[in-house]
C-alpha positions in Angstrom: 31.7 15.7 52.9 30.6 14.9 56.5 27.6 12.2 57.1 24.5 11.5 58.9 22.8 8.6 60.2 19.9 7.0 58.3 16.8 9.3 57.9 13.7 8.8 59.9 10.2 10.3 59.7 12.1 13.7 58.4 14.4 13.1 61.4 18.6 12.6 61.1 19.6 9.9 64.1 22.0 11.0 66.2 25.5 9.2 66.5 28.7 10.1 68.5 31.6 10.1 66.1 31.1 12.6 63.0 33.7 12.4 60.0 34.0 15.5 58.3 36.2 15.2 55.2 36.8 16.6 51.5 36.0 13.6 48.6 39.0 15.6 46.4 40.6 15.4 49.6 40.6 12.6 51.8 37.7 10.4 50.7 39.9 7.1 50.9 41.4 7.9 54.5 37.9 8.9 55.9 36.6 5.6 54.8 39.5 3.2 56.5 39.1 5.4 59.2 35.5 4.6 59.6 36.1 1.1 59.5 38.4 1.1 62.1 36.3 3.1 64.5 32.5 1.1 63.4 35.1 -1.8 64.7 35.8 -0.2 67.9 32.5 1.3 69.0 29.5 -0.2 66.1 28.5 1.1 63.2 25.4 3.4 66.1 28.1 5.4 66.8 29.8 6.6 63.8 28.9 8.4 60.5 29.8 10.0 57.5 28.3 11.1 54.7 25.2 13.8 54.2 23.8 11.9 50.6 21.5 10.7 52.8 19.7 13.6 53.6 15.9 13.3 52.3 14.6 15.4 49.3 13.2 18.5 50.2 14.8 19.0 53.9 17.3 22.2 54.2 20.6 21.2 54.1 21.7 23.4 56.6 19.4 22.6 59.0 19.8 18.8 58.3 23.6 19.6 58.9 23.1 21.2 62.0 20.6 19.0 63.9 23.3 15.6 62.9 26.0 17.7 64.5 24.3 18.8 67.5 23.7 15.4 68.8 27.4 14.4 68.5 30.0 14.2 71.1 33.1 14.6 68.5 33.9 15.9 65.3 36.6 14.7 63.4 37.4 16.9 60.5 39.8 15.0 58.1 42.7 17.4 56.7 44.8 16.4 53.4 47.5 18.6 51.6 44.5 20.3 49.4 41.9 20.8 52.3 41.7 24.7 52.6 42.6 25.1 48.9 40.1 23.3 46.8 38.0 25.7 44.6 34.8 24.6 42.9 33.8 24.8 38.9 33.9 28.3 38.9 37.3 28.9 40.7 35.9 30.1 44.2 37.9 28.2 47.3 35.2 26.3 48.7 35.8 27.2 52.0 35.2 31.1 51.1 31.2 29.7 50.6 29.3 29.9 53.5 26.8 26.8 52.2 29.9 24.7 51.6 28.9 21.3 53.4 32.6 21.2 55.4 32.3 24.4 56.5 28.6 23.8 57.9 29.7 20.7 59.7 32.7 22.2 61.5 31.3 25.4 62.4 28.4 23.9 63.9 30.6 21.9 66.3 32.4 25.0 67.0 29.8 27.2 68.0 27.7 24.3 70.2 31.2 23.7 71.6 31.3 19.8 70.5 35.0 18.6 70.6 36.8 19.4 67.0 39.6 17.0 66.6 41.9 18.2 63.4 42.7 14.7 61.8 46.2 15.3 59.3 46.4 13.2 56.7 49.3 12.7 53.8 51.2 15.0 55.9 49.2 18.0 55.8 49.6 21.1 58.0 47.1 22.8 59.9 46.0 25.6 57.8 46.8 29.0 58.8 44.1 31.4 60.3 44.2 34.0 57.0 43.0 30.3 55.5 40.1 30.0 57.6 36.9 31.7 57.7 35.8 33.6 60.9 33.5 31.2 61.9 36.5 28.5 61.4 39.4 30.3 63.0 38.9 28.7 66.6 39.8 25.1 64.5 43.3 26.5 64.5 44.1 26.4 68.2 42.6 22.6 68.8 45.3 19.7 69.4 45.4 17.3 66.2 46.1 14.5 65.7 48.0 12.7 62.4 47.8 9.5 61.0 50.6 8.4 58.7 50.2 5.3 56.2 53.5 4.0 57.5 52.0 3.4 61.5 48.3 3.9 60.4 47.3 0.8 63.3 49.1 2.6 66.1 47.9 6.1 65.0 44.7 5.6 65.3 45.2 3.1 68.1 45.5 6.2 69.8 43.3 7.7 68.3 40.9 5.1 69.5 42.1 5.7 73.1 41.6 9.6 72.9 37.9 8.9 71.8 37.0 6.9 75.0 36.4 10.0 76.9 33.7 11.2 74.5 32.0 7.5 73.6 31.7 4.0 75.7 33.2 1.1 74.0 30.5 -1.4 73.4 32.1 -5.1 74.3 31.3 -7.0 71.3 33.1 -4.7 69.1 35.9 -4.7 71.2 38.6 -6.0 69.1 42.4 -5.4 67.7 43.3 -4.3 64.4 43.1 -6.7 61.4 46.3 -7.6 59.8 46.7 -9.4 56.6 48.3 -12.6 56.3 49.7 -14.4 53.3 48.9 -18.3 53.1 52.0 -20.6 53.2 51.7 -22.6 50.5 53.0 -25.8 51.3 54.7 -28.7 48.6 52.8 -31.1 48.0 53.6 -34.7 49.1 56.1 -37.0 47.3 54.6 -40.3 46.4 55.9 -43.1 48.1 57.6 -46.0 45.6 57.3 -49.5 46.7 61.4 -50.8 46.5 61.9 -54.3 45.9 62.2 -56.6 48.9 66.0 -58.1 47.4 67.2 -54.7 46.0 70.8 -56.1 43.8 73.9 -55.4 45.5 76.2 -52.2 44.2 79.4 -51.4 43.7 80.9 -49.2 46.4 83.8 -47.8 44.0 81.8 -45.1 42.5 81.0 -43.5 46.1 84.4 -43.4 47.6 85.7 -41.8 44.0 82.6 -39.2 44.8 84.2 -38.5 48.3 87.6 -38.0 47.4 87.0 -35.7 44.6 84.5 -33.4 46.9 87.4 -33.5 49.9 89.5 -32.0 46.9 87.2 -29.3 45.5 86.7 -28.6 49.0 90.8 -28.2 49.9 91.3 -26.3 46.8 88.4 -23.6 47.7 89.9 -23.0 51.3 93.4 -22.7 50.3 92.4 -20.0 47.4 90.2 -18.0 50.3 93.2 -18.3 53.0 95.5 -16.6 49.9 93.1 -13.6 49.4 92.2 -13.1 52.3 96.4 -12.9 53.0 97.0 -10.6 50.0 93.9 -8.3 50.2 92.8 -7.4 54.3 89.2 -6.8 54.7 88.3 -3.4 54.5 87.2 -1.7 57.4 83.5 0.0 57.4 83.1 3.6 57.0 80.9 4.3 60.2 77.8 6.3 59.5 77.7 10.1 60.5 75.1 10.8 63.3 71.9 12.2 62.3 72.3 16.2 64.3 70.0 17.8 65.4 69.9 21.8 64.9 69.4 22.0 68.7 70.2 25.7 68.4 66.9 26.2 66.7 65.2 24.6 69.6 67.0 27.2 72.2 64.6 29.8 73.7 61.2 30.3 75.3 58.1 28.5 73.8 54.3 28.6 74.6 51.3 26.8 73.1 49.4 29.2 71.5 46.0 28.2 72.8 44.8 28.7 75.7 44.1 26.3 78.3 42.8 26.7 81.9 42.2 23.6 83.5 44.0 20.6 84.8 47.9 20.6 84.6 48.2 20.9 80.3 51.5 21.5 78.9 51.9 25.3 78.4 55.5 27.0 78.4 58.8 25.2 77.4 62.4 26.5 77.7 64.6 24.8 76.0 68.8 25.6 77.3 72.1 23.6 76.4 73.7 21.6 79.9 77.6 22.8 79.5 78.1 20.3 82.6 76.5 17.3 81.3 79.5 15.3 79.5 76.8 14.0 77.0 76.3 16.7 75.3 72.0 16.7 76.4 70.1 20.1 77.2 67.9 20.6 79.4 63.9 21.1 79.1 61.9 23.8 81.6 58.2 22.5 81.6 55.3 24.3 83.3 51.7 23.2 83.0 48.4 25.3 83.3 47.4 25.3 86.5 45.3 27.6 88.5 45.8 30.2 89.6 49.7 29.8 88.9 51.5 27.8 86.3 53.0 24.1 87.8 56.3 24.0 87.6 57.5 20.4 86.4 61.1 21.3 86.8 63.8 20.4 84.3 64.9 17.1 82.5 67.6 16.4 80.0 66.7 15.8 76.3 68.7 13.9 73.8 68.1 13.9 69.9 65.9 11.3 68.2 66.6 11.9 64.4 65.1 14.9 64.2 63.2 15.8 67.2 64.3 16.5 70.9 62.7 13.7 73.3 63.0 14.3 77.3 63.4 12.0 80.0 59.9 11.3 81.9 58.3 13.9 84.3 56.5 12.0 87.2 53.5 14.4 87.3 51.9 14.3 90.7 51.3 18.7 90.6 47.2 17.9 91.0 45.3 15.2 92.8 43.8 14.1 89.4 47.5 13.6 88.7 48.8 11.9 91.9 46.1 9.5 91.7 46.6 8.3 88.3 50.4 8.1 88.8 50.9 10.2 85.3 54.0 10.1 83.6 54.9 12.5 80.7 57.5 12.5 77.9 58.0 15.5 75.4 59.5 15.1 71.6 59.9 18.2 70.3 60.6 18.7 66.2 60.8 22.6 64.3 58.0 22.9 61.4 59.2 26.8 60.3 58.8 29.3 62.8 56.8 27.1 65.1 57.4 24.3 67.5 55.3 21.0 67.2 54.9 19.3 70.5 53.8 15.7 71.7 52.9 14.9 75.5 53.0 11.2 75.6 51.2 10.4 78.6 51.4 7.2 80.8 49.2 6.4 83.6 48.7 3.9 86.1 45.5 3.9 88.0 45.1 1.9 91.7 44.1 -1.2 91.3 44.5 -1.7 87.7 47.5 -4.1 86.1 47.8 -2.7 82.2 48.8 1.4 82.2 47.1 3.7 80.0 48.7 6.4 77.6 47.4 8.6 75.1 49.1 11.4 73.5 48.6 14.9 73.0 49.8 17.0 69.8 50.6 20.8 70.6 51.6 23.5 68.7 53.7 26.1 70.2 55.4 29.4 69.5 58.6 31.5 70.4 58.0 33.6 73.8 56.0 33.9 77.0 52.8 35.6 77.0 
């Protein structure tokens, strides 16, 4: 389900984040992620959920009117998203009153930002999936959020969102971790000795000594002996993790379509017989007008199992120059397709922290 702010006078109140989710789907994800963005930018500029709508409204046209006054849609995807069927065994996606469907297609068709949102490490669904008036959803960037690095996922997340709504300063604030309390002893109580304590016998302590020097003796001579009669094995080093580079080999191009500023948009991807480290080397162009920009080439290395270049100093457009960008590409195979991610890094004039934010493509063998 999706949301909407708190009814007045007939009217839905406009906010600037909308969470469109599935309750069989992603109910649980939607609702941490809402608390971590109401943190970031007030509970004025998020919702989710349509139960509010009043009695006798339409709720399409309810739908509609809390969508229009957006300036983002996040549409939450789990495993089941494009799947689940209702009582009667119909997908509910296939029902053009389904409330998901509404919410999304809306956006689409008033050209509000969709931003996919992959959770439990679901895959964008593919376009025979999707309705007609849903298949535009498959050619925008998403973005995934793991349980394993949930705070720095949608830390960018966060970041990506600051373009469409202005951080308000008193929710400004970092992620809440849980701590557990040290639970300290509690104090010994404090005996009062006697002023004259009677004098002891010493005997017993220097029999204590000499019988811990022995143990002591005995348990270095025994490890000296083993160690003689039995070397220490040496480790059996771990294989390297390799990557199937030869999968990544070839030409590759996002398959949306992008016309402004200087977006990632081809990749060829070659092996580097000369470079002694056994790298290959990465062809990037970006979408620039009227011709492509030409990043040149950069070594990548494997990382588990994804390719990850050097940095490209981007300086192909003013915006570019200005901001000092910085790019690195990881590259990983997901069946016949190539899943891409543009970590940008930017340093503005006159300010001391960079920025980055990342970008997820999707690309596919060839040039077009």
């Amino acid at each position: 389900m999706a949301v909407d702010g708190k009814p007045k006078d007939g009217n839905i109140q406009g906010r600037a984040i909308f969470i469109s989710y599935r309750r069989d789907d992603s109910e649980g994800e939607a609702g941490r992620l809402f608390d971590d963005l109401v943190r970031a930018y007030g509970d004025d500029s998020v919702f989710m959920d349509v139960t509010g709508i009043q009695p006798g409204l339409d709720f399409r046209k309810s739908i509609d009117a809390n969508v229009s006054s957006c300036g983002v849609l996040l549409a939450m995807i789990g495993p089941r998203w494009a799947s689940i069927a209702d009582s009667s065994g119909n997908r509910r996606l296939a029902n053009p009153d389904d409330y998901v469907r509404l919410e999304i297609a809306s956006a689409l068709a008033r050209g509000i930002p969709v931003i996919p949102v992959l959770v439990h490490a679901a895959k964008m669904p593919a376009l025979d999936q999707l309705p007609d008036d849903l298949k535009d959803l498959r050619y925008r960037n998403s973005v995934e959020i793991t349980h394993a690095r949930w705070n720095s996922d949608v830390a960018l997340l966060i970041g990506a969102l600051k373009s469409y709504v202005t951080v308000k300063k008193d929710h400004e604030t970092e992620t809440v971790h849980a701590t557990i309390p040290v639970q300290l002893p509690a104090p010994q109580a404090s005996s009062s000795a006697p002023d004259n304590p009677p004098a002891k016998s010493r005997l017993p302590l220097f029999a204590g000594i000499g019988a811990a020097a022995v143990i002591v003796l005995a348990v270095v001579i025994f490890a000296v002996m083993r160690n003689i009669a039995s070397p220490h094995p040496q480790p059996v080093p771990t294989p390297p993790i390799v990557v199937p580079v030869a999968g990544f080999a070839g030409d590759w191009q996002d398959i949306a379509t992008r016309e402004i500023g200087d977006n990632l948009i081809r990749l060829r991807v070659t092996s580097d017989p000369t470079d002694a480290a056994g790298r290959y080397l990465v062809n990037a162009w970006g979408s620039c007008q009227p011709e492509l920009c030409d990043w040149g080439a950069h070594h990548a290395k494997p990382n588990g199992d994804e390719l990850v270049t050097e940095p490209w100093q981007l300086r192909d457009t003013p915006a570019d120059s200005n901001s000092q960008r910085s790019a690195v590409i990881r590259m990983r195979l997901s069946g016949p397709e190539l899943i891409v991610t543009v970590r940008n890094t930017f340093h503005p004039k006159g300010q001391n922290e960079p920025q980055t934010n990342e970008r997820r493509l999707v690309f596919s063998k060839g040039f077009r």
